[in-house]
N, CA, C and O atoms as CSV, one atom per row, in Angstrom:
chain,resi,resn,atom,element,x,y,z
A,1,UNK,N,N,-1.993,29.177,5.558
A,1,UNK,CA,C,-1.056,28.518,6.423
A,1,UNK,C,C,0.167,28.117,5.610
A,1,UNK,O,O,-0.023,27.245,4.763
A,2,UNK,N,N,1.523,28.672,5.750
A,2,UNK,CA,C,2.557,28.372,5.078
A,2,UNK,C,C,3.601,27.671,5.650
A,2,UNK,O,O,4.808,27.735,5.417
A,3,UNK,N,N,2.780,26.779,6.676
A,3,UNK,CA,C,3.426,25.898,7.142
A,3,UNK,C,C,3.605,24.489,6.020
A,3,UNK,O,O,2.850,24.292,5.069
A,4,UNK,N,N,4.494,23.820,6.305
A,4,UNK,CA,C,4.052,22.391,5.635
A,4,UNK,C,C,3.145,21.147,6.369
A,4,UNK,O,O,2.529,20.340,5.673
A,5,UNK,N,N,3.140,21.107,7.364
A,5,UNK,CA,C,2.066,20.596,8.099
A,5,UNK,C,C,0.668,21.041,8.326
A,5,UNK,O,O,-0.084,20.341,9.004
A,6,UNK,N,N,0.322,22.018,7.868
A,6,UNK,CA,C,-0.801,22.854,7.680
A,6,UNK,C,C,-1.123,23.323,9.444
A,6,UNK,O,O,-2.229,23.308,9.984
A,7,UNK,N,N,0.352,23.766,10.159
A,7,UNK,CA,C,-0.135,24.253,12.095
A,7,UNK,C,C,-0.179,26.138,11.263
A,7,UNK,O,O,0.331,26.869,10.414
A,8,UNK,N,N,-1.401,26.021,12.536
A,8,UNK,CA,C,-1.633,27.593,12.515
A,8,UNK,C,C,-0.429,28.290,12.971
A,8,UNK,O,O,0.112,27.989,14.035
A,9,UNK,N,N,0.098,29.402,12.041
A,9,UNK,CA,C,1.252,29.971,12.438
A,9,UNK,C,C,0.989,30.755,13.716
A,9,UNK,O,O,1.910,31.558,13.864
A,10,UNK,N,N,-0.073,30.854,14.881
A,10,UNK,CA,C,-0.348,31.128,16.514
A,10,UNK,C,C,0.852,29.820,16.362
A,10,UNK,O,O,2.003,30.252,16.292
A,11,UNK,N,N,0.760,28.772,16.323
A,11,UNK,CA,C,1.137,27.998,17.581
A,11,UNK,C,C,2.391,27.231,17.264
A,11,UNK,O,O,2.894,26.333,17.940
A,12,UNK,N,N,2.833,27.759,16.066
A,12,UNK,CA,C,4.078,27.402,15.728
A,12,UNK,C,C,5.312,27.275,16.513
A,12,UNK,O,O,6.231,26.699,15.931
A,13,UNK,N,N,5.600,27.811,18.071
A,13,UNK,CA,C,6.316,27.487,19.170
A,13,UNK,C,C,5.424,26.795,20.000
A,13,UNK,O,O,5.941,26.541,21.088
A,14,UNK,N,N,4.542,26.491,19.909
A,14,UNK,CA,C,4.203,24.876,20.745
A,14,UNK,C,C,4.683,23.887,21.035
A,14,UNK,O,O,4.115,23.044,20.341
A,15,UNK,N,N,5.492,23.356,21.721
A,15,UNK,CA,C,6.162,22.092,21.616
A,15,UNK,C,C,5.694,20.718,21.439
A,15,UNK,O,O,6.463,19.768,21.581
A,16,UNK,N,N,4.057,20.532,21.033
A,16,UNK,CA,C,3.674,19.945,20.789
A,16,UNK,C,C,3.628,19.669,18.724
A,16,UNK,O,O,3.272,18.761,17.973
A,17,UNK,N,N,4.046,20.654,18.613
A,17,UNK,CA,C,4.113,20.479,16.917
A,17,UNK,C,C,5.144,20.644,16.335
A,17,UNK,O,O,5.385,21.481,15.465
A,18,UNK,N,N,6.013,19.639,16.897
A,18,UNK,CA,C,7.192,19.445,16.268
A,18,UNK,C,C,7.029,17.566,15.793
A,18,UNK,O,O,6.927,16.479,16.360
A,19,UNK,N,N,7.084,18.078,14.537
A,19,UNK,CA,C,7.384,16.898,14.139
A,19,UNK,C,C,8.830,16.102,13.517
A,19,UNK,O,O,9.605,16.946,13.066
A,20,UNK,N,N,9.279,14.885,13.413
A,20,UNK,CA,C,10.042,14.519,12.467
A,20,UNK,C,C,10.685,14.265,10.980
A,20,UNK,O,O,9.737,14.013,10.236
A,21,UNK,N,N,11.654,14.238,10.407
A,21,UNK,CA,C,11.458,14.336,9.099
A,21,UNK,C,C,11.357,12.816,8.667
A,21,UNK,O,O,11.251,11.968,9.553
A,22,UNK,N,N,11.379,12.549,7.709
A,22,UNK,CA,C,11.012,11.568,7.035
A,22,UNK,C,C,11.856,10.425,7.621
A,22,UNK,O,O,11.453,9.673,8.508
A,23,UNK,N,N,13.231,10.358,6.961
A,23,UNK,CA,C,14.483,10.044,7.733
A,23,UNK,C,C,14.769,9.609,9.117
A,23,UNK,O,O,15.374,8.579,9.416
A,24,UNK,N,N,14.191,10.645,10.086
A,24,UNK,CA,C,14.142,10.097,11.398
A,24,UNK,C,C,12.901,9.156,11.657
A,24,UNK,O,O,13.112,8.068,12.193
A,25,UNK,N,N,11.730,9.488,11.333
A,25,UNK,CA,C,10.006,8.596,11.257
A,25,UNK,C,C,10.458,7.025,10.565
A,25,UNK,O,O,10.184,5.933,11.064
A,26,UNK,N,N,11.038,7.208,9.590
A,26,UNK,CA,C,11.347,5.639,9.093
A,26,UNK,C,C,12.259,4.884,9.685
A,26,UNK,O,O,12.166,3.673,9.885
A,27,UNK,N,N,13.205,5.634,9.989
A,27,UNK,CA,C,14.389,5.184,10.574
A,27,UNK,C,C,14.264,4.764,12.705
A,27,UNK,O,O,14.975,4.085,13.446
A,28,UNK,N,N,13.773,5.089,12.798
A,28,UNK,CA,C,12.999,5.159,14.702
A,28,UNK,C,C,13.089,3.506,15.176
A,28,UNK,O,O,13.770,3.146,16.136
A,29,UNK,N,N,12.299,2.593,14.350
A,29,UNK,CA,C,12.622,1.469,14.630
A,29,UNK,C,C,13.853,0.661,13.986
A,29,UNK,O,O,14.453,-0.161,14.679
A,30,UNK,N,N,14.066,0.801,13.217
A,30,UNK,CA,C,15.238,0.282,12.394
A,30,UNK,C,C,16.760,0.445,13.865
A,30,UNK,O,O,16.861,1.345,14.700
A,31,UNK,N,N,17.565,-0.605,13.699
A,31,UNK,CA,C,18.749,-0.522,14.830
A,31,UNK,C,C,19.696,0.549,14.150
A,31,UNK,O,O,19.482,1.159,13.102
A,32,UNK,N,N,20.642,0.623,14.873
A,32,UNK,CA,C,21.659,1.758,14.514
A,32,UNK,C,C,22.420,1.073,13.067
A,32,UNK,O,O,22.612,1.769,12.071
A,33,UNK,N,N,22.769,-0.244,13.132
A,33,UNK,CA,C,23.886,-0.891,12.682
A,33,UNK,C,C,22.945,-1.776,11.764
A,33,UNK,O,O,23.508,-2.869,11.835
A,34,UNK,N,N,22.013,-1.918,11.072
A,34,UNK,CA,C,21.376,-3.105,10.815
A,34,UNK,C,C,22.071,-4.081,9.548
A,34,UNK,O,O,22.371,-3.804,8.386
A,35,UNK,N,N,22.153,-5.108,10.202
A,35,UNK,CA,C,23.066,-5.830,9.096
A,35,UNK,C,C,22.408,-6.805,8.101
A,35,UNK,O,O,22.941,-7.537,7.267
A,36,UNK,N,N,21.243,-6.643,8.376
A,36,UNK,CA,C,20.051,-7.024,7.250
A,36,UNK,C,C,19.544,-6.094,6.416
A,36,UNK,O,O,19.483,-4.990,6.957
A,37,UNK,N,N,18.997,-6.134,4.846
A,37,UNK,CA,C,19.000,-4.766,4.170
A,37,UNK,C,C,16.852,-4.800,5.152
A,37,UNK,O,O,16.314,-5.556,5.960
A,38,UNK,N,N,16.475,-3.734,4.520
A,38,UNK,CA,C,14.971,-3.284,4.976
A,38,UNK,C,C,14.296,-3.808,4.088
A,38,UNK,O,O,14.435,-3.622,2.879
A,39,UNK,N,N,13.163,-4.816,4.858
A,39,UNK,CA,C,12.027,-5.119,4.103
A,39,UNK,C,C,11.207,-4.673,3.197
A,39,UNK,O,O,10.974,-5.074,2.057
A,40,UNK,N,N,10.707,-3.632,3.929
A,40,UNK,CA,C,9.570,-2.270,2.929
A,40,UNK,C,C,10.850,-1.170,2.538
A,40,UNK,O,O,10.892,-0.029,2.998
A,41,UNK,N,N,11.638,-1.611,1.819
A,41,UNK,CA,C,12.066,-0.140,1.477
A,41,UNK,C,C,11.184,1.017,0.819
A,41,UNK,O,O,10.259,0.681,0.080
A,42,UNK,N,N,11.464,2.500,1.086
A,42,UNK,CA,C,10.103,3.275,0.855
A,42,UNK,C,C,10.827,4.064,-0.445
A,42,UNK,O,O,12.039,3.853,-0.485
A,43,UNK,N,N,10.505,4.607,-1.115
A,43,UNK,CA,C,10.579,5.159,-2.029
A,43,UNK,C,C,10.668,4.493,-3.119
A,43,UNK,O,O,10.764,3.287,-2.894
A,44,UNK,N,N,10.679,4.829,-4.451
A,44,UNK,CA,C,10.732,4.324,-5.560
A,44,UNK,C,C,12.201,3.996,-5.911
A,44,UNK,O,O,13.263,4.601,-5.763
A,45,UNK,N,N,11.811,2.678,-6.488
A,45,UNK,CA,C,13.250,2.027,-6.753
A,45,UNK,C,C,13.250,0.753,-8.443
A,45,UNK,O,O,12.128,0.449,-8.846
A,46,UNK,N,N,14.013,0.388,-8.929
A,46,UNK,CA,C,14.002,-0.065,-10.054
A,46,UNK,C,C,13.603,-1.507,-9.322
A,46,UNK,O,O,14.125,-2.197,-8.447
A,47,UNK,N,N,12.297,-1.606,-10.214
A,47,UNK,CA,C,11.787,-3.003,-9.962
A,47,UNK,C,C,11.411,-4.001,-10.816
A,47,UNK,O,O,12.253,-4.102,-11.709
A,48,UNK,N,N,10.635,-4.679,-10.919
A,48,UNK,CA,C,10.191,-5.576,-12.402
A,48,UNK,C,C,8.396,-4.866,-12.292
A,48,UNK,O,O,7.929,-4.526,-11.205
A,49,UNK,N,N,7.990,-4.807,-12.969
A,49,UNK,CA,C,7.172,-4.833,-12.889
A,49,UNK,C,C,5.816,-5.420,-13.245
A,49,UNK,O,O,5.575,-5.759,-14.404
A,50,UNK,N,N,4.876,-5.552,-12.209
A,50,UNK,CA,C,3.746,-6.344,-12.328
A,50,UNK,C,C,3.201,-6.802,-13.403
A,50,UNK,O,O,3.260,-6.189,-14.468
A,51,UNK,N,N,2.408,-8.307,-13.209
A,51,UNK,CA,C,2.289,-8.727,-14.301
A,51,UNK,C,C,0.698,-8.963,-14.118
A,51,UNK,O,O,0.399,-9.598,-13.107
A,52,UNK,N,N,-0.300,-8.567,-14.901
A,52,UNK,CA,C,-1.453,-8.450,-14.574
A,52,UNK,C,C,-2.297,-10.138,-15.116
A,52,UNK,O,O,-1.794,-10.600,-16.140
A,53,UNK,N,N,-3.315,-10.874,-14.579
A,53,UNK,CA,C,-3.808,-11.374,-15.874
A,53,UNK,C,C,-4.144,-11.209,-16.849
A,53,UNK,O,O,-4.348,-10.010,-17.043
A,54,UNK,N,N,-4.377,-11.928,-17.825
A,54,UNK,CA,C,-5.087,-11.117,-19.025
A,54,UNK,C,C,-6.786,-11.086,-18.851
A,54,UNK,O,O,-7.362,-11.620,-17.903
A,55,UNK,N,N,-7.336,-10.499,-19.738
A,55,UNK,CA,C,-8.852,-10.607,-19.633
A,55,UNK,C,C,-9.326,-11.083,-20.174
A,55,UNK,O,O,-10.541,-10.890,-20.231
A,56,UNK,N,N,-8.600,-12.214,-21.098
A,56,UNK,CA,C,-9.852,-13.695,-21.374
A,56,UNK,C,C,-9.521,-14.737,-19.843
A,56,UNK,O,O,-10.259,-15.712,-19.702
A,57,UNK,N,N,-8.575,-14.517,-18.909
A,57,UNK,CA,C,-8.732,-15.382,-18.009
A,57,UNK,C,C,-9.758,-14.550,-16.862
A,57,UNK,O,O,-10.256,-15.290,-16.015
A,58,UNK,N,N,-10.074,-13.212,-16.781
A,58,UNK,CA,C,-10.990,-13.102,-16.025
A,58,UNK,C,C,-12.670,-13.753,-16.478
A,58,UNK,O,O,-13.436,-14.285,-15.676
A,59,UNK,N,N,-12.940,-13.532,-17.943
A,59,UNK,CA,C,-13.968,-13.607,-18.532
A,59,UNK,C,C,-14.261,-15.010,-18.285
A,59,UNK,O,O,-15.427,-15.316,-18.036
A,60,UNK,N,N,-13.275,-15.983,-18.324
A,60,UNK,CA,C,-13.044,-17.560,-18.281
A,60,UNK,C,C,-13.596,-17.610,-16.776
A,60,UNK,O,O,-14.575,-18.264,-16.415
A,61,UNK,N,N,-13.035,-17.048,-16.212
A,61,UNK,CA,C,-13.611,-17.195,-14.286
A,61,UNK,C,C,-14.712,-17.185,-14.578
A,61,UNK,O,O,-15.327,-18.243,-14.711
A,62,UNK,N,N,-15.346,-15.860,-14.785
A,62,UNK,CA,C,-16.327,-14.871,-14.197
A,62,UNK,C,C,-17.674,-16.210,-15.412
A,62,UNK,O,O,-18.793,-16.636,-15.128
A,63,UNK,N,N,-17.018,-16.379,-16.367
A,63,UNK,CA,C,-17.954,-17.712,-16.959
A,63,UNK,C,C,-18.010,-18.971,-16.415
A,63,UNK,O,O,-19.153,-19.428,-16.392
A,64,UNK,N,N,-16.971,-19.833,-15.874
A,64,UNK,CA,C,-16.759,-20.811,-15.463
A,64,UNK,C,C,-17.624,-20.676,-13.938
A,64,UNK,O,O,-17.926,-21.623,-13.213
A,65,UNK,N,N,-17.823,-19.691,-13.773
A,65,UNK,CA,C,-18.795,-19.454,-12.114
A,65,UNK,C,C,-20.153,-19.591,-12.347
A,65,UNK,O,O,-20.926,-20.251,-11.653
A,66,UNK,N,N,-20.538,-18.693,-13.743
A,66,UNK,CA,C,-22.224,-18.613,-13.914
A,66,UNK,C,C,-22.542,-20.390,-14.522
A,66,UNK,O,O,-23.485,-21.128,-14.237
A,67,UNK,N,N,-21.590,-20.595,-15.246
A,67,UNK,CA,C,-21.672,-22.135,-15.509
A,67,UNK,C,C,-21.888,-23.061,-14.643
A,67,UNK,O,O,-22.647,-23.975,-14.966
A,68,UNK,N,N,-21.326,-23.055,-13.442
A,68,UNK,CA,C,-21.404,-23.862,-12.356
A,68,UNK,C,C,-23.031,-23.482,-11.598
A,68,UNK,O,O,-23.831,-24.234,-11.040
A,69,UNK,N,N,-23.061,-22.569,-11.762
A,69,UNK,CA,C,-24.279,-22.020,-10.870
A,69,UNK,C,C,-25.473,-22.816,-11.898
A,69,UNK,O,O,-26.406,-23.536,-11.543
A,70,UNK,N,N,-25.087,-22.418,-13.216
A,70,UNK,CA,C,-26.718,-23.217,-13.799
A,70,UNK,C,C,-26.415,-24.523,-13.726
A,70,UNK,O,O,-27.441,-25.091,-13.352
A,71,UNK,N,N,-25.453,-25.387,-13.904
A,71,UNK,CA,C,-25.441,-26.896,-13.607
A,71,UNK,C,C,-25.986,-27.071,-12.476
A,71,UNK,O,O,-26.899,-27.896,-12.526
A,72,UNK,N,N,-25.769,-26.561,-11.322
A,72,UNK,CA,C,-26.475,-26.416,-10.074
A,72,UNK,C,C,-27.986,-26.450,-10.147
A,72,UNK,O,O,-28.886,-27.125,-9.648
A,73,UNK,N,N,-27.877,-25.428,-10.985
A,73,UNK,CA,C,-29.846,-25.185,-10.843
A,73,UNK,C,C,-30.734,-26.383,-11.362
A,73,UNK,O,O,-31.760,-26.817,-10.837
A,74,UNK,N,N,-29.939,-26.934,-12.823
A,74,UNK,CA,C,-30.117,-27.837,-13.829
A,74,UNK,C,C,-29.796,-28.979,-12.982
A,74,UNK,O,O,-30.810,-29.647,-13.185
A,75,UNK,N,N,-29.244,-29.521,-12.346
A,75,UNK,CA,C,-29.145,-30.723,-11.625
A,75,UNK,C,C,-29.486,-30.972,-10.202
A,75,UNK,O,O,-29.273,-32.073,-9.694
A,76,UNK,N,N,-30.112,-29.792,-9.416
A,76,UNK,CA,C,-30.884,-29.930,-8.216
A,76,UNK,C,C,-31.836,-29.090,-8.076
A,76,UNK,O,O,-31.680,-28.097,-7.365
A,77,UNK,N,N,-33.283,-29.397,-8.893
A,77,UNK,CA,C,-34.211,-28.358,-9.383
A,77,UNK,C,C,-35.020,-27.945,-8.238
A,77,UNK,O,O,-35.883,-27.078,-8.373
């Protein structure tokens, strides 16, 4: 199939398989004139990028939980 939508080239004059391009699909709700910029802008764009925790603060959780759980056990036997 050397379509880009993967339609069987039978039914390639169907008028049911016409689709939109990108451009028009994103753009459909957006107003003609919008004088606010777009929330989700889509594509890749210069950003900051994410800042992860580190993994002595997961280890610190993931300890500070089993800790709580045996004080638990240890103080309501």
């Amino acid at each position: 199939m050397s379509s880009p939508h993967g339609i069987d080239p039978r039914a390639q004059n169907d008028p049911r398989n016409r689709y939109p391009t990108d451009e028009q699909f994103y753009g459909s709700d957006r107003p003609e004139h919008a004088l606010l910029p777009e929330d989700r802008p889509r594509g890749g764009g210069e950003g900051i990028p994410m800042k992860h925790r580190g993994p002595w603060a997961t280890v610190a959780l993931v300890a500070g939980i089993i800790l709580l759980i045996l004080v638990g056990i240890a103080l309501f036997p």
